[in-house]
C-alpha angles and dihedrals in degrees: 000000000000124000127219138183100214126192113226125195119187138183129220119195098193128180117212138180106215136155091249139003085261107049078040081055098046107035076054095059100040095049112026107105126174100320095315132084109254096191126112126233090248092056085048091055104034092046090039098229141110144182133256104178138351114198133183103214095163129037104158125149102213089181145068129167126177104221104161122019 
């Protein structure tokens, strides 16, 4: 068996209730984690956001490389 390093890419399209499209932008970034929301209750409350969806619309792998035979 061959093994390989590969280089993944993936696209989220989330939907979020914030108080503004930065905050939405940000609370998105620092939170979104592999399809899931990694944030806690108390982060909901105290930050005021949730989330409606989160969606993977894109998982490709666009690089292989052999490293060992």
């Amino acid at each position: 068996m061959k093994t390989y390093k590969i280089a993944l890419t993936r696209i989220y399209i989330v939907e979020i209730d914030a108080k503004d499209k930065e905050q939405a932008k940000f609370l998105t970034e620092f939170y979104v984690s592999s399809a899931c929301d990694g944030s806690t209750e108390k982060e909901k409350r105290d930050y005021g956001f949730r989330f409606n969806d989160i969606e993977m619309v894109t998982n490709e792998a666009f690089e292989a490389e052999e490293i060992s035979a």
